[in-house]
MARBA-3410 file (N, C-alpha, C, O; in Angstrom, 1 decimal):
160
-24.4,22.7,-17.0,-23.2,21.9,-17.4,-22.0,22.3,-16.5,-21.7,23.5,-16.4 ~ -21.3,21.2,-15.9,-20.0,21.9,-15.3,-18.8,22.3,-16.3,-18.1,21.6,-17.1 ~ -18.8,23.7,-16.0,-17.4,24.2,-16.8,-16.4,24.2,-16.5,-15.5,24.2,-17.4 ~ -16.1,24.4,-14.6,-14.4,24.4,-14.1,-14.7,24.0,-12.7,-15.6,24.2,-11.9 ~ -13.5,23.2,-12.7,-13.5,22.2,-11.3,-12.0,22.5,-10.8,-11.1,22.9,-11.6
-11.7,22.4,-9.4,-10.4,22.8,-9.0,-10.8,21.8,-7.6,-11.9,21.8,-7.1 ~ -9.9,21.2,-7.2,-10.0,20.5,-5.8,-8.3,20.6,-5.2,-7.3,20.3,-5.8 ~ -8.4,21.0,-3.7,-6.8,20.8,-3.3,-7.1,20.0,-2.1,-8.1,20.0,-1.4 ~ -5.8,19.3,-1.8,-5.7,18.2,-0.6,-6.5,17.4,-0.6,-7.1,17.2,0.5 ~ -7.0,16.5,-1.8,-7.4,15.3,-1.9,-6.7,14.1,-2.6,-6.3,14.2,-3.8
-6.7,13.5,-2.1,-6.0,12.3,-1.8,-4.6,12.5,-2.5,-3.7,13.0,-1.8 ~ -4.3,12.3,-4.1,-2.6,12.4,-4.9,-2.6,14.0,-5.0,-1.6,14.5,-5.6 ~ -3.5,14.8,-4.5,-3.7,16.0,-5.0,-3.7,17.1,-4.4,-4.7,17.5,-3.8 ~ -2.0,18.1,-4.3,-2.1,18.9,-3.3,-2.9,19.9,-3.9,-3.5,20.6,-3.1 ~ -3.0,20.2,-5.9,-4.0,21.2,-6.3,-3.8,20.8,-7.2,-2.8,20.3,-7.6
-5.3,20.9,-8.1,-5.2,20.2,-9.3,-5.0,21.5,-9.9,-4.1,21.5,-10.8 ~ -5.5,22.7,-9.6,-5.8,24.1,-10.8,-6.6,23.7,-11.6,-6.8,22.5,-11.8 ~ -7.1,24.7,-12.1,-8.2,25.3,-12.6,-8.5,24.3,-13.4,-7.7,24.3,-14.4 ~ -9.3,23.4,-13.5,-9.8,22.2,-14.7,-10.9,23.0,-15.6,-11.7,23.7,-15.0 ~ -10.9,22.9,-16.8,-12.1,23.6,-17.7,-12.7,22.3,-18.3,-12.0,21.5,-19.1
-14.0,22.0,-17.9,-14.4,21.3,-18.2,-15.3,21.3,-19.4,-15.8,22.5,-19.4 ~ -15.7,20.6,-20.3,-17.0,20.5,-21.6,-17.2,19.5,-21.4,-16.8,18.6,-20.6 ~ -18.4,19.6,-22.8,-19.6,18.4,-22.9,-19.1,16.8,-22.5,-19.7,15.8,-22.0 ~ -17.1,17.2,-23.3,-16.8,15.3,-23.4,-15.5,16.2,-22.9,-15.0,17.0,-23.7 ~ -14.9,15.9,-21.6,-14.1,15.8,-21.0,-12.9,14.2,-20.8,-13.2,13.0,-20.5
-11.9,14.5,-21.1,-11.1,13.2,-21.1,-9.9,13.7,-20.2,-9.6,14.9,-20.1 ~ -9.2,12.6,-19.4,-8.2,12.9,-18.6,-6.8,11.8,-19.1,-6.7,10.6,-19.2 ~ -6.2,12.6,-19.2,-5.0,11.2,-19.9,-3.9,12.0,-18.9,-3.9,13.2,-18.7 ~ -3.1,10.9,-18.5,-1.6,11.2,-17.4,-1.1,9.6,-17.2,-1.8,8.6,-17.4 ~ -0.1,9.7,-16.8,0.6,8.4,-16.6,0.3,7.7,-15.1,0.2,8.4,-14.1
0.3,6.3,-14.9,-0.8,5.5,-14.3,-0.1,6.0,-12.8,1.1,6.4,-12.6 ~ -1.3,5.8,-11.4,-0.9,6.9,-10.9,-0.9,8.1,-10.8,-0.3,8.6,-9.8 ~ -1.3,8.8,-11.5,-1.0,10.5,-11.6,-2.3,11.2,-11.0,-2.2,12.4,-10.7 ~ -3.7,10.5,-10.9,-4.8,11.2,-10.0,-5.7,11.3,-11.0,-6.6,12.1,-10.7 ~ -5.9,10.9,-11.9,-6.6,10.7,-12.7,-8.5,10.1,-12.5,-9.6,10.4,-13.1
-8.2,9.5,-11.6,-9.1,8.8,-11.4,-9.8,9.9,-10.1,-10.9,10.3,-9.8 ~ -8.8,10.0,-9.7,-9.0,10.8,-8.1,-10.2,12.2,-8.4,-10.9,12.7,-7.5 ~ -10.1,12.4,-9.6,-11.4,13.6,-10.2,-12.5,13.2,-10.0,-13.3,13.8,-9.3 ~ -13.0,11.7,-11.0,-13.7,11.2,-11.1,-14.6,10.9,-9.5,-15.7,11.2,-9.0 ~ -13.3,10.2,-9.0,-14.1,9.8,-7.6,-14.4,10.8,-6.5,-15.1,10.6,-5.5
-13.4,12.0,-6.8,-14.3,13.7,-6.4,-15.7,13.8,-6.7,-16.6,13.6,-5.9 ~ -15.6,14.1,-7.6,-17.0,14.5,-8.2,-17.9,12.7,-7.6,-18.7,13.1,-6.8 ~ -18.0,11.7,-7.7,-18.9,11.0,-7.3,-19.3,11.0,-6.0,-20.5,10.6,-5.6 ~ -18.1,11.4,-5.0,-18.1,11.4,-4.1,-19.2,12.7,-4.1,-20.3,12.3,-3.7 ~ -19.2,13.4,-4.2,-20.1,15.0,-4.2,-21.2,14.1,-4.5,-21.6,13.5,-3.5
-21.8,13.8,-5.5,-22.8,12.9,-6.3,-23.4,12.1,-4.5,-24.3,12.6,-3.8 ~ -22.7,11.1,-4.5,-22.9,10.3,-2.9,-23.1,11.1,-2.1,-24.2,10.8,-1.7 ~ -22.6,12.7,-1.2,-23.1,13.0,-0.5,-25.0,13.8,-0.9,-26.0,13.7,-0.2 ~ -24.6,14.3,-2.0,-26.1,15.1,-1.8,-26.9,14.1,-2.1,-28.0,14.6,-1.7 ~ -27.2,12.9,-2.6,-28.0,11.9,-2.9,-28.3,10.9,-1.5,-29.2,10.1,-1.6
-27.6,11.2,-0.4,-27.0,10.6,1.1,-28.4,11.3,1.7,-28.7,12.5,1.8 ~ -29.3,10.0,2.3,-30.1,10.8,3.3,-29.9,11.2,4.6,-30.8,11.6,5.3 ~ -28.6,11.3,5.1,-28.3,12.1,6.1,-27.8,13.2,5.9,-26.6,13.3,5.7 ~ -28.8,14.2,5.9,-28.9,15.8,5.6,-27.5,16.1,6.4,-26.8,16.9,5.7 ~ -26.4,15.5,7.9,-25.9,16.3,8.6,-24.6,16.5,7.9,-23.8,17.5,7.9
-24.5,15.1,7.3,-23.3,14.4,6.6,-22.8,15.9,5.4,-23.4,16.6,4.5 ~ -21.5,15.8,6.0,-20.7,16.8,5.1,-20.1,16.4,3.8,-20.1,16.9,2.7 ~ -19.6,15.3,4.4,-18.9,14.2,3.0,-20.0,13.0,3.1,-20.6,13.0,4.2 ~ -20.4,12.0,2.1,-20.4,10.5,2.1,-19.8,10.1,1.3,-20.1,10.0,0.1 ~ -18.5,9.6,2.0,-17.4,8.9,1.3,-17.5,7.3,0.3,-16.9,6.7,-0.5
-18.9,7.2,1.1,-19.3,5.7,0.2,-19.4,4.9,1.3,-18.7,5.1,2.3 ~ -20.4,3.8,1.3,-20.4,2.5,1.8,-20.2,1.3,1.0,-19.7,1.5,-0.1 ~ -20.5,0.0,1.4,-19.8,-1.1,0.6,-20.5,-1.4,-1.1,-19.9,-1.8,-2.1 ~ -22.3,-0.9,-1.1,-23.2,-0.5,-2.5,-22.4,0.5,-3.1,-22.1,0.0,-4.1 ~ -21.7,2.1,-3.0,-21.4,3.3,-3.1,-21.1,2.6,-4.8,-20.9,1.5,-5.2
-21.1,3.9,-5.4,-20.3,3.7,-6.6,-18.6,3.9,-6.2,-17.9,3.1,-6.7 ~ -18.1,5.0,-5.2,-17.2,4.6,-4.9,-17.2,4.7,-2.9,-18.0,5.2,-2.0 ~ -16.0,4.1,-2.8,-16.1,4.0,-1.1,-14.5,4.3,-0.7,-13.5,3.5,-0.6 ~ -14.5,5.8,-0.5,-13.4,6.2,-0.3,-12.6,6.4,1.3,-11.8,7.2,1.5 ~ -13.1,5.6,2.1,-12.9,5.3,3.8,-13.2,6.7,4.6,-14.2,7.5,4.6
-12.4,6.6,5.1,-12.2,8.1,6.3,-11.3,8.9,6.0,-10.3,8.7,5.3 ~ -11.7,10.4,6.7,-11.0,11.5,6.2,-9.4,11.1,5.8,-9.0,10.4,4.9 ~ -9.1,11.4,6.5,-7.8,10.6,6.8,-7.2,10.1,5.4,-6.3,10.7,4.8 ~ -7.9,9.0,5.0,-7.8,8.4,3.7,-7.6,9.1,2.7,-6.8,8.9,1.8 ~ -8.6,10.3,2.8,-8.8,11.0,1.4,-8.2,12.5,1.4,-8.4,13.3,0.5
-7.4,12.9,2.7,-7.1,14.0,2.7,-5.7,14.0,2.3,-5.0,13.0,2.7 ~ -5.0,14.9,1.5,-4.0,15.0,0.7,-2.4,15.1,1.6,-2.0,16.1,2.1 ~ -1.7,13.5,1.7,-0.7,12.9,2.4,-1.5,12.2,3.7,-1.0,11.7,4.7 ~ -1.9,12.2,3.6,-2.7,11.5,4.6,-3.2,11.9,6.0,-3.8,11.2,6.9 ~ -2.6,13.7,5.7,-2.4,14.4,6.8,-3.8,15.2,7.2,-4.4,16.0,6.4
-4.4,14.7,8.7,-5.4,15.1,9.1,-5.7,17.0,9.1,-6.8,17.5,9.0 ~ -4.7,17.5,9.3,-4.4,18.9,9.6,-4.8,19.4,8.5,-4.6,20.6,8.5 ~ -5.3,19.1,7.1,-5.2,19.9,5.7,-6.4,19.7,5.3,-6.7,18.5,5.2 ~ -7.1,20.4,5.1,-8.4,21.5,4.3,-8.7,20.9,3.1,-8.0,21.2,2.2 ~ -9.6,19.9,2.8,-10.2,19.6,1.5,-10.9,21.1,1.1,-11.8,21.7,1.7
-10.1,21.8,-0.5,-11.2,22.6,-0.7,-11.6,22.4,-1.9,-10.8,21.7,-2.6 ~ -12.9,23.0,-2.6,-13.1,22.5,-3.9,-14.0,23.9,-4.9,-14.6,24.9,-4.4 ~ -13.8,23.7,-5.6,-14.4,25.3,-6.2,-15.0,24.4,-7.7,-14.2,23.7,-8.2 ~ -16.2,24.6,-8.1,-16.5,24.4,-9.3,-17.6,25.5,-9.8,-18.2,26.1,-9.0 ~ -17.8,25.6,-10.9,-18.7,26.6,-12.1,-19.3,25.9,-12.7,-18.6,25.0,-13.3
-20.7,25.9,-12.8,-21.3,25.5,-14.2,-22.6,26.5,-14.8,-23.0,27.6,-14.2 ~ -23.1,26.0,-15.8,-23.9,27.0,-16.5,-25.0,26.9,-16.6,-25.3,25.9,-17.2 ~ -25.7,27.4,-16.1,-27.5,27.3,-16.3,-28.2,26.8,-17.6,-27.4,27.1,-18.5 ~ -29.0,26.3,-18.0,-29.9,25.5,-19.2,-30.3,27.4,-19.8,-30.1,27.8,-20.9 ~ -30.7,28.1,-18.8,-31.1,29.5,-19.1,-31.4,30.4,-18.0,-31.2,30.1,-16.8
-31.7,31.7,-18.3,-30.5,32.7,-17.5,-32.0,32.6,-16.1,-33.2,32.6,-16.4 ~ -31.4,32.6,-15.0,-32.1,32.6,-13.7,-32.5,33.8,-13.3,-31.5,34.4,-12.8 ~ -33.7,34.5,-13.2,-33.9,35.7,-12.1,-34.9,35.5,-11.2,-35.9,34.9,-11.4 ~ -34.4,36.2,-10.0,-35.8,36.2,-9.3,-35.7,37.2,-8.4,-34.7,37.9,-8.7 ~ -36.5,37.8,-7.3,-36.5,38.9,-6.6,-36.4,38.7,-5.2,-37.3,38.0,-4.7
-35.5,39.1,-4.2,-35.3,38.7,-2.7,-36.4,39.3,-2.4,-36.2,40.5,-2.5 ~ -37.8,38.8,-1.8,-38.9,39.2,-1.3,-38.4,40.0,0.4,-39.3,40.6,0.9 ~ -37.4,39.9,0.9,-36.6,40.9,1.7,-36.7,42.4,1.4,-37.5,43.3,1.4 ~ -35.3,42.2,1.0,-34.8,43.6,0.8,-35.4,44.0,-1.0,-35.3,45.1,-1.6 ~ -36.1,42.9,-1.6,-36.4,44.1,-3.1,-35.6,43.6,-4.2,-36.0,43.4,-5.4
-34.4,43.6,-3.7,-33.6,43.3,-5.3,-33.7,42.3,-5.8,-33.9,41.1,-5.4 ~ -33.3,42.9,-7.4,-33.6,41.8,-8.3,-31.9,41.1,-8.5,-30.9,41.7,-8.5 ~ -32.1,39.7,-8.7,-31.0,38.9,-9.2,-31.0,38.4,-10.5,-32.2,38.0,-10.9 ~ -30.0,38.2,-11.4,-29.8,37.3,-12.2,-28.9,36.6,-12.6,-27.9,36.8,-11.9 ~ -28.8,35.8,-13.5,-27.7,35.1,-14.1,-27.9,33.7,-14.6,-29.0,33.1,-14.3
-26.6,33.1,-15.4,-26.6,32.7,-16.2,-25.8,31.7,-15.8,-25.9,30.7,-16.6 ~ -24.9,31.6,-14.6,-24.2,30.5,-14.5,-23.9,30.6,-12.9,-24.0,31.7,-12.3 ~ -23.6,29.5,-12.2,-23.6,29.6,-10.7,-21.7,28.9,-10.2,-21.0,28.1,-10.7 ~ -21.6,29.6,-9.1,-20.1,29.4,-9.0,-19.9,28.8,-7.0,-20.3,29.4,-6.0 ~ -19.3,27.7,-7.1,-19.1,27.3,-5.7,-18.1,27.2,-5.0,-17.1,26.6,-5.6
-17.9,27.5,-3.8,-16.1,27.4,-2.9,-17.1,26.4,-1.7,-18.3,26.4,-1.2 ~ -15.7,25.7,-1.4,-16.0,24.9,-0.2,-14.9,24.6,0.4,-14.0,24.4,-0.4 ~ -14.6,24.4,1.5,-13.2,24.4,2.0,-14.0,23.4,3.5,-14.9,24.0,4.1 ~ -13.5,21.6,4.2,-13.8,21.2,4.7,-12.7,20.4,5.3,-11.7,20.0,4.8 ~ -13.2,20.3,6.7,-11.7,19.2,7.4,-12.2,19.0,8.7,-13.5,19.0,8.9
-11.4,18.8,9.7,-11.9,18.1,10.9,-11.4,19.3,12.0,-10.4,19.9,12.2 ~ -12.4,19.2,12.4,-12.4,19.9,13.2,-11.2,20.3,14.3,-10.5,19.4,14.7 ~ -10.8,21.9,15.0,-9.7,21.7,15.9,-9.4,21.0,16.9,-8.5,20.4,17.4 ~ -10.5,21.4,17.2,-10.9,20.8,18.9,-11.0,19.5,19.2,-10.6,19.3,20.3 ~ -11.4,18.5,18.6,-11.1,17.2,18.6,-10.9,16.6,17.8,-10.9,15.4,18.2
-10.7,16.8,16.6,-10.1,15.8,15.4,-10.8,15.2,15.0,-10.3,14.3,14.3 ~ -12.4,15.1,15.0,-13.0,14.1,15.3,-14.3,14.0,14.0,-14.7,13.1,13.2 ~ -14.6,15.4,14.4,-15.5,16.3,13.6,-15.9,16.9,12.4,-16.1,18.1,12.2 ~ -15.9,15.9,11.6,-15.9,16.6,9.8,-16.6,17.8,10.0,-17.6,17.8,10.7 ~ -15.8,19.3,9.4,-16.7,20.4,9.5,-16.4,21.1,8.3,-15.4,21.1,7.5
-17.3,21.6,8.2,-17.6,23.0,6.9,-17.0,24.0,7.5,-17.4,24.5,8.5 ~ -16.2,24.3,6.9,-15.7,25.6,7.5,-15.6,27.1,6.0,-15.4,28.3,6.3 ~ -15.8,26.7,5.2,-16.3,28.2,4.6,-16.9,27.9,3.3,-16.2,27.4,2.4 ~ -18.1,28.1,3.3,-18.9,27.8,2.3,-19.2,29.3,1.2,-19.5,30.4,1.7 ~ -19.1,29.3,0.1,-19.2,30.8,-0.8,-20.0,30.3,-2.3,-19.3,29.7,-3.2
-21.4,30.5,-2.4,-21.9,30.6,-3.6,-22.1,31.8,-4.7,-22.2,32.9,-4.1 ~ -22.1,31.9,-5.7,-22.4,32.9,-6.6,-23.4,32.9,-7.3,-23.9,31.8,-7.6 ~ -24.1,34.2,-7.9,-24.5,33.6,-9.1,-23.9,34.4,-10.1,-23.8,35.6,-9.6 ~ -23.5,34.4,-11.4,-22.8,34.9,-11.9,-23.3,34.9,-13.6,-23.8,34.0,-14.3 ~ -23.0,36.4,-13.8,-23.9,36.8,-15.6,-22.6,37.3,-16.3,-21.5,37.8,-16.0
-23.1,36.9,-17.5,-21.3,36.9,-18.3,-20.6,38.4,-18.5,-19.6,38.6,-19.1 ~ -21.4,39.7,-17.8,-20.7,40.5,-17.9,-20.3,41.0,-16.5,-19.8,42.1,-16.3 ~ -20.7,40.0,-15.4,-19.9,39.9,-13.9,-20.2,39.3,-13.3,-20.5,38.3,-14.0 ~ -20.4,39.0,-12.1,-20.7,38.6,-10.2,-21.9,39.1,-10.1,-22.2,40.1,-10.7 ~ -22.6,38.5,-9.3,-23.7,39.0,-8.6,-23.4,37.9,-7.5,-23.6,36.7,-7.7
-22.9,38.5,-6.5,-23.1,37.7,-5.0,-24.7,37.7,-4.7,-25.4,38.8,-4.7 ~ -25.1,36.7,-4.4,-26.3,36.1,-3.6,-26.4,36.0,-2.5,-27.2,36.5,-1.7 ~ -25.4,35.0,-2.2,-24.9,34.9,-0.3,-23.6,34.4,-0.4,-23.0,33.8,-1.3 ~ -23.2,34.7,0.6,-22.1,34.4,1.0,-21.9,33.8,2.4,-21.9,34.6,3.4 ~ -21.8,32.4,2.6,-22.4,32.0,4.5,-20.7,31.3,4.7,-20.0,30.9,3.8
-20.4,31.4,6.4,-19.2,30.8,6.4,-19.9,29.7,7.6,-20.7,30.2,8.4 ~ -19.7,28.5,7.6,-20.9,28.0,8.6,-19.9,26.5,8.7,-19.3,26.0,7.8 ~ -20.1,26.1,10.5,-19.5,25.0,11.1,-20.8,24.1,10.8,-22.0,24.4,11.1 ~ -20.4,23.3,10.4,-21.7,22.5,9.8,-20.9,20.6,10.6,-20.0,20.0,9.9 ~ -21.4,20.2,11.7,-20.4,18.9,12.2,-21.1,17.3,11.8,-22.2,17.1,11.3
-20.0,16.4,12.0,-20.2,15.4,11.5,-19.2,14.0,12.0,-18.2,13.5,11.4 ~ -19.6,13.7,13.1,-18.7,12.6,13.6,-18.1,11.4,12.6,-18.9,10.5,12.3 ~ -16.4,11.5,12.1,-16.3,10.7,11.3,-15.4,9.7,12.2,-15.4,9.7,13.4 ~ -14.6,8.9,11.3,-14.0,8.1,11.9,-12.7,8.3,11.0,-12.6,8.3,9.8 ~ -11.5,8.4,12.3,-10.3,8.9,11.4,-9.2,7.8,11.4,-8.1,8.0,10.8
END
């Protein structure tokens, strides 16, 4: 289940902070206020991993999408190409995960898993939706257990 959502420089949203999410989450603010802009976060996430192009960093939607949120540009916070979509959420496992890195030996576990993502267009041409630092966890309620930690240019020709 997701427990905490945080997104900055998306679209009305220079940072939302720290959202704690449960089973029945409601969002109430006055019309305008970004309210919606969560929703269509998270669907948007929903649309890319469901997106059969593995390269695609975002899928902002097409004209079917549940939503279709244009080009970066569009969805980046003031409209300003230069700024960092980043997004961090936590949620909790059904039950607690272990397994063993057939590598190095060690054992892992936990109970809930934690994500950073920080994405934008690239320097060098503007052109280029990229990944620029990706950080997973897995995490047990009496700490951290880092698993990996990758920072990786991951490209994606959008249209700005």
């Amino acid at each position: 289940m997701l427990k905490q959502l945080r997104i900055q420089n998306f679209k009305g949203w220079k940072d939302t902070g720290a959202i704690r999410m449960a089973p029945l989450s409601l969002f109430f603010g006055a019309n305008s206020s970004g309210k919606s802009s969560i929703g269509q976060f998270l669907m948007m996430l929903k649309q890319t991993v469901e997106s059969p192009d593995r390269k695609a960093v975002f899928y902002p939607g097409g004209k079917n999408s549940a939503v279709s949120l244009g080009s970066y540009q569009e969805m980046v916070f003031h409209r300003d190409p230069s700024k960092k979509i980043t997004f961090d959420y936590r949620w909790s496992l059904p039950e607690m995960l272990k397994f063993k890195d057939p590598v190095t030996g060690r054992s892992f576990f936990g109970d809930s898993l934690s994500f950073h993502a920080k994405v934008g267009l690239e320097d060098k041409d503007k052109h280029t939706l990229v990944l620029d630092q990706l950080k997973y966890e897995l995490l047990e309620r009496r700490g951290i257990q880092t698993i990996h930690r990758h920072g990786a240019k991951i490209g994606q020709q959008v249209r700005v």
